[in-house]
C-alpha positions as CSV (number, residue, x, y, z in Angstrom):
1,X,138.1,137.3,241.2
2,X,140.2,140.3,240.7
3,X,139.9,142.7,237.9
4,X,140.8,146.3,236.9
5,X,138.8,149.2,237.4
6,X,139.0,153.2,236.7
7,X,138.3,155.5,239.7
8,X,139.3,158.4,237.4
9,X,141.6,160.6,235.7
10,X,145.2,158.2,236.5
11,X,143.3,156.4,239.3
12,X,143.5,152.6,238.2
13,X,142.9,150.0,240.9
14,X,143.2,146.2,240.8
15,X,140.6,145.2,243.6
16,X,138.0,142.1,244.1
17,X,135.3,142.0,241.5
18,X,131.9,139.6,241.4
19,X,132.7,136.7,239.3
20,X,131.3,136.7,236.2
21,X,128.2,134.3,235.4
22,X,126.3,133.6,232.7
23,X,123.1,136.1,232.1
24,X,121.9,135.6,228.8
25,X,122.1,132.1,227.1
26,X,124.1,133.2,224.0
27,X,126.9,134.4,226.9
28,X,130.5,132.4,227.8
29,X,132.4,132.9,230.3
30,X,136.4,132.7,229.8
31,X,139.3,132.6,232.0
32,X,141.8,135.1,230.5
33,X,145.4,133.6,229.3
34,X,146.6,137.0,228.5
35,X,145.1,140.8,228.3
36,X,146.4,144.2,227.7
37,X,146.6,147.8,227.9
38,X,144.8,149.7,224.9
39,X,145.8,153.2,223.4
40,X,142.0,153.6,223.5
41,X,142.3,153.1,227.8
42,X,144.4,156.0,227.9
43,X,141.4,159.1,227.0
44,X,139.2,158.3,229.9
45,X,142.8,157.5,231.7
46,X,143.7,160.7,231.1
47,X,140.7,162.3,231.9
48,X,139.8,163.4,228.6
49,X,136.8,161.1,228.7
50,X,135.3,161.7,232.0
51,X,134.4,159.1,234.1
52,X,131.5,159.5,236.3
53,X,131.7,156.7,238.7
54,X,134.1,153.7,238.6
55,X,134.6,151.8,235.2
56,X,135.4,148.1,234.4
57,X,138.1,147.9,232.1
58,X,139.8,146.2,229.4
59,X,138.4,144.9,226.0
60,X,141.3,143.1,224.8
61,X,141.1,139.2,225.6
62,X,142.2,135.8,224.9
63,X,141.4,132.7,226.9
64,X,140.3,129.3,227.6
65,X,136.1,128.6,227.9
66,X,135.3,127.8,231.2
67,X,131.3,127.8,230.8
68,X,128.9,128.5,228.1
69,X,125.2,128.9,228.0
70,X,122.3,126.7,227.0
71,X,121.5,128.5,223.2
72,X,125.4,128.5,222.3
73,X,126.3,125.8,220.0
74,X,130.1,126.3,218.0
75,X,132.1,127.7,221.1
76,X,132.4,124.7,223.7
77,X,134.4,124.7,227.6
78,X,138.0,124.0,226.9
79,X,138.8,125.9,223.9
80,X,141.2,128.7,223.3
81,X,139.1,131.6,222.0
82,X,140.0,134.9,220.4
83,X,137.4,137.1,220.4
84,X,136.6,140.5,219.1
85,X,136.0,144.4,221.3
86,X,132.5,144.4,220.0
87,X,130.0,141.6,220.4
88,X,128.3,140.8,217.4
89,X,126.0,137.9,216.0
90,X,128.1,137.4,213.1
91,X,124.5,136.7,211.3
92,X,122.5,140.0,210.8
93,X,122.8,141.6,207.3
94,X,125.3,144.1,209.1
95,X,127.5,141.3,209.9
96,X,127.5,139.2,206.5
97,X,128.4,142.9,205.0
98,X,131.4,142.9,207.2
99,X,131.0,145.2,210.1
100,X,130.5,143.1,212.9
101,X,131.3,146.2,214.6
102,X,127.7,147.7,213.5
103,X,125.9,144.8,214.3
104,X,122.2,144.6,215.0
105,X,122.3,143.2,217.8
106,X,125.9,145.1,218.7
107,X,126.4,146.1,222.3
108,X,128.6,149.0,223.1
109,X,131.1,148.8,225.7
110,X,131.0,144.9,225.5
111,X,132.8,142.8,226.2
112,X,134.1,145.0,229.1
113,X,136.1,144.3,232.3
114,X,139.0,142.2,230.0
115,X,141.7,143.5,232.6
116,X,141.1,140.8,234.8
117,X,140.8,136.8,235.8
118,X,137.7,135.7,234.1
119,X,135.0,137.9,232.0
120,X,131.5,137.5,230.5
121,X,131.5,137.2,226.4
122,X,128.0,138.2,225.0
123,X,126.9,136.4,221.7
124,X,129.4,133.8,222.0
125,X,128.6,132.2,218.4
126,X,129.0,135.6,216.9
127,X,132.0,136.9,218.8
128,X,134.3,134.3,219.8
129,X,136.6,132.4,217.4
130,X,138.7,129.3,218.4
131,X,142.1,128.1,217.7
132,X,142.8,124.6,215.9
133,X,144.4,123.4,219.7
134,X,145.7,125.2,223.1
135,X,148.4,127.7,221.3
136,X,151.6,127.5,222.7
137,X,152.7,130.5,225.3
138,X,155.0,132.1,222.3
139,X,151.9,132.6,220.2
140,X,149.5,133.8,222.8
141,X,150.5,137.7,222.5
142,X,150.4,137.7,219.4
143,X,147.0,136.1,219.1
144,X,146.2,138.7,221.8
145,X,147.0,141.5,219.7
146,X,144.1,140.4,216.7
147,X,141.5,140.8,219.4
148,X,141.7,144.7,218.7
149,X,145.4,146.5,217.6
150,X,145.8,144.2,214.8
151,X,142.5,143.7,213.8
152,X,141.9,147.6,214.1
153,X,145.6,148.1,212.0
154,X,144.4,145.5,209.5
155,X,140.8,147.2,209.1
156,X,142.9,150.6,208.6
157,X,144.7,149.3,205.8
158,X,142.0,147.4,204.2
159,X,139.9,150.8,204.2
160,X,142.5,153.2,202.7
161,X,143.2,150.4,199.8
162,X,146.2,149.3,200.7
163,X,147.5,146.6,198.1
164,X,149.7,146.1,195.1
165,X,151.5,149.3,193.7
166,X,150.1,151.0,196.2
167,X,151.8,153.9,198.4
168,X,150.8,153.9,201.8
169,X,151.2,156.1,204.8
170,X,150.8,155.8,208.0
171,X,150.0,158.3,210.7
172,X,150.5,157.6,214.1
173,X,152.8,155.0,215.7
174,X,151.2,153.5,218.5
175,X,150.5,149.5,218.2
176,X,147.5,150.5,215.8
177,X,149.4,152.6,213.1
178,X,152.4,149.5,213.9
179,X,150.2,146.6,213.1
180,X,149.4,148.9,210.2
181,X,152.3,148.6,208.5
182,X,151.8,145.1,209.1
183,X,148.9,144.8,207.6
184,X,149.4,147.1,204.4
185,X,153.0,144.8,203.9
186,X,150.5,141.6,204.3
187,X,148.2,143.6,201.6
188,X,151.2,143.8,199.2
189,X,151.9,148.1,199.4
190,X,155.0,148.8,197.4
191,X,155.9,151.5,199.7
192,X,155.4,152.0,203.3
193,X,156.2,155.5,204.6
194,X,155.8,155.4,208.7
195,X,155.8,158.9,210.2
196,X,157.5,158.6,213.7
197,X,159.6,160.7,215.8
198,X,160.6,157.6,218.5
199,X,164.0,155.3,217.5
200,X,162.4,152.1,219.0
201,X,159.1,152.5,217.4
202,X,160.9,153.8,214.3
203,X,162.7,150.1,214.1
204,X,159.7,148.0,214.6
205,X,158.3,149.9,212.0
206,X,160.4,148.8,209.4
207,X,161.1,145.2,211.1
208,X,157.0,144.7,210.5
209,X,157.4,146.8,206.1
210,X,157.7,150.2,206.3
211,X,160.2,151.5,203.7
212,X,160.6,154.6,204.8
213,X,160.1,157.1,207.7
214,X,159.2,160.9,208.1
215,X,159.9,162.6,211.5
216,X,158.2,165.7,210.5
217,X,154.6,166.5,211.6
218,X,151.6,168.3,210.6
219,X,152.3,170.9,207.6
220,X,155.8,170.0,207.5
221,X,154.8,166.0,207.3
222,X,152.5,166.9,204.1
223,X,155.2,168.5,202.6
224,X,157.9,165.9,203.2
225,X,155.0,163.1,201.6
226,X,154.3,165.1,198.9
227,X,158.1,165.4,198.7
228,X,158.4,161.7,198.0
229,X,155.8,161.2,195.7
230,X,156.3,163.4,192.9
231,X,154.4,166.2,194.6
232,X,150.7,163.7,194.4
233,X,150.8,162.6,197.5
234,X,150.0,158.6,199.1
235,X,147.6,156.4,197.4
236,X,146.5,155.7,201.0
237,X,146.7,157.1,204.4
238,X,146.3,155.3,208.0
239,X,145.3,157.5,210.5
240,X,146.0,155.9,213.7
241,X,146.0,158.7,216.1
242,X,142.4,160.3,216.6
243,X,143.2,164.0,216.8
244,X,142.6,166.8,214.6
245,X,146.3,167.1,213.2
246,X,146.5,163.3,213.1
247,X,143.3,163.6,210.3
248,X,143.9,166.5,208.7
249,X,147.6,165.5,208.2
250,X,146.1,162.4,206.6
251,X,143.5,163.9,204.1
252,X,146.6,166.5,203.0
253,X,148.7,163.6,202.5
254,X,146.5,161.7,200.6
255,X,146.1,162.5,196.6
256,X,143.3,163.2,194.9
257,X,141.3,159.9,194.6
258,X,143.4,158.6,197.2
259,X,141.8,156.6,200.6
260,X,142.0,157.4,204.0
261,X,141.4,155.1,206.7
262,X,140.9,156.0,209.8
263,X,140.8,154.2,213.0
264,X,141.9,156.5,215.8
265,X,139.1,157.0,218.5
266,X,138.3,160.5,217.4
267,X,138.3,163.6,219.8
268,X,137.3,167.0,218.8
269,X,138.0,166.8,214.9
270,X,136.7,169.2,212.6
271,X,137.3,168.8,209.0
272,X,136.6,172.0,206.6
273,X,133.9,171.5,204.3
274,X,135.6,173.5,201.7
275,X,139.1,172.0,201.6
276,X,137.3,168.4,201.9
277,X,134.9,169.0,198.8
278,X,138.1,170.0,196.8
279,X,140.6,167.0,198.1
280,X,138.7,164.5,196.5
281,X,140.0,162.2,199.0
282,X,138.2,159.0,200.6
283,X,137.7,159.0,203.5
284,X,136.0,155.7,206.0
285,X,136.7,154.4,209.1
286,X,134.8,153.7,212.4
287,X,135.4,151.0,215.0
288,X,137.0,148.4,213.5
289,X,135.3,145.2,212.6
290,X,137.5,142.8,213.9
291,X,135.6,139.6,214.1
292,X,135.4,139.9,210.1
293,X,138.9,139.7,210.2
294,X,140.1,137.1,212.9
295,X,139.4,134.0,211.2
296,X,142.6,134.9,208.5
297,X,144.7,137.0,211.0
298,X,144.4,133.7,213.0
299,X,145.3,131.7,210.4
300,X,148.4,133.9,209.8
301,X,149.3,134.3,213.4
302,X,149.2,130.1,213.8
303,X,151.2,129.5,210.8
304,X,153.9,131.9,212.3
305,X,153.5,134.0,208.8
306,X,153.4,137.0,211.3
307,X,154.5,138.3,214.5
308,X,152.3,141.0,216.0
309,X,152.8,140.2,219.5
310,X,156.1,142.0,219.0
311,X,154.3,144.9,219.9
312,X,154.2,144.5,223.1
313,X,157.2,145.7,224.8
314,X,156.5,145.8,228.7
315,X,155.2,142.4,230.4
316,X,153.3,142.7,233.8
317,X,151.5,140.7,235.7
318,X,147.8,142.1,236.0
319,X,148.0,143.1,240.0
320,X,150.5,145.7,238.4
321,X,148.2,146.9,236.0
322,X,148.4,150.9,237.1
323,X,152.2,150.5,235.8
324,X,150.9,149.5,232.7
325,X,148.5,152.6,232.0
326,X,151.5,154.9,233.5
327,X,154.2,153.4,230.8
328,X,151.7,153.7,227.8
329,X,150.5,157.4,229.0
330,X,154.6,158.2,229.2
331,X,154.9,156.5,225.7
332,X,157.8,154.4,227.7
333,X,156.3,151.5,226.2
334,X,153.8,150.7,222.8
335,X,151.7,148.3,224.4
336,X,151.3,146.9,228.0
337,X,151.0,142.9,228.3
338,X,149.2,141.5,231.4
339,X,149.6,137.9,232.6
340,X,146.5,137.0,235.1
């Protein structure tokens, strides 16, 4: 087969790969209907995570099971399967708490190598979840996007306490802080305030429930929340970004007793001790646990209550996966789609 790999800092090569089998007998193997590009791909693409010696990519995946292995019992050859970034047993203590993401048997980095024909799904049972039928093509991005970006947007909503009467804002407008807004609309928020500076993004924003949106940034973006809530600040704040202005612009946004969720990868955040003690913010996040959530988003996705495939923006066909990474890393486009 064919499948992605990273050389290095903006060296992305689609080149013949061993076909993946099955090594452990909780594995599947699936042939992918659709993957994508991640916001996540773009810190070792950019050379801000270093890469020491060529790297499988992709983590994003939807597809039809082609062969499972002798101990897996609920995922049979033939379905259409969803499954999450992180494979998990779905059974451990961990699991039943709802971070399949922690798991006990979690293995980091898998399922890896996504960008590509076929891949290798670890703990089946735990990880994979399949659709009623075959999906139709419309469906399938969106059902591609609660494999991570909307899983990880609805896990960033669900941790800041996004609901009813709520005030939410989100920081960061990527696919993640998008499917966000999504989410925190789906978690009945009364207001939705996106903070974006790009006219496109700024429009799906408010196609997918923000009410409002702030162009300002950093000290300035505080100011203009505060600003529109009677000087308190949100009852919740997405962070969706993964950078030290990203989260401290959250936590000053937030209110005292407020929640912030975060869910960008973060890289090189410090947060005073002395300004957090006195916030009396929340704060969780972590790597989102997706497979709690796909089961509903699912649900939602196939009864067309939602449309988070409109996300993606560029469609490519995997051989031209390199464009995909250089569009994202330009901010030309949210979210790359790749048809095998």
């Amino acid at each position: 087969m064919k499948g992605t790999m990273l050389y290095g800092a903006r060296d992305v090569r689609f080149e013949e790969r061993p076909d993946p089998t099955i090594i452990e007998p909780t594995d599947a193997i699936i042939k992918l209907s659709a993957a994508c590009v991640c916001g996540s791909d773009l810190w070792p693409y950019r050379g801000i995570d270093a890469v020491k010696q060529p790297v499988a990519m992709g983590h994003e995946y939807v597809g039809i099971v082609q062969e499972v292995g002798s101990e897996v019992k609920n995922i049979k050859p033939g379905q259409f399967v969803v499954g999450s970034f992180f494979a998990s047993d779905n059974t451990c203590e961990i699991c039943r708490s709802g971070y399949q993401s922690s798991c006990v048997q979690r293995q980091p980095g898998a399922p890896t190598g996504a960008q590509a024909e076929y891949a290798r799904i670890p703990l089946a049972d735990g990880t994979l979840v399949a659709t009623p039928e075959l999906p139709s093509d419309d469906l399938i991005p969106s059902l591609l996007s609660a494999s991570d970006v909307l899983g990880t947007g609805w896990f960033g909503a669900a941790a800041a306490e996004a609901g009813p009467g709520k005030t939410v804002a989100v920081v960061g407008d990527g696919a993640v802080g998008l499917l966000a807004i999504l989410s925190a609309k789906q978690m009945g928020a009364e207001r939705i305030i996106a903070m974006s500076r790009n006219k496109d993004r700024q429009k799906l924003a408010l196609e997918f429930g923000a009410t409002e949106i702030v162009t300002e940034r950093g000290d300035e973006g505080v100011a203009r929340i505060k600003d529109l809530t009677n000087g308190l600040g949100a009852h919740s704040v997405v962070e969706a970004v993964g950078t030290q202005e990203a989260m401290m612009q959250s936590i000053r946004a937030a209110r005292p007793g407020g929640h912030v969720g975060f869910v960008g990868v973060l890289h090189g955040v410090e947060i005073e001790g002395w300004e957090y003690f006195f916030s009396h913010v929340h704060l969780h996040g972590g790597p989102a646990p997706v497979r709690n959530y796909l089961p509903h988003l699912i649900d939602l996705i196939w009864n067309r209550k939602i449309n988070p495939g409109k996300v993606f923006d560029l469609t490519l066909p995997l051989a031209r996966v390199a464009e995909g990474y250089k569009a994202m890393d330009e901010r030309s486009a949210i979210k790359a789609l790749l048809i095998p």
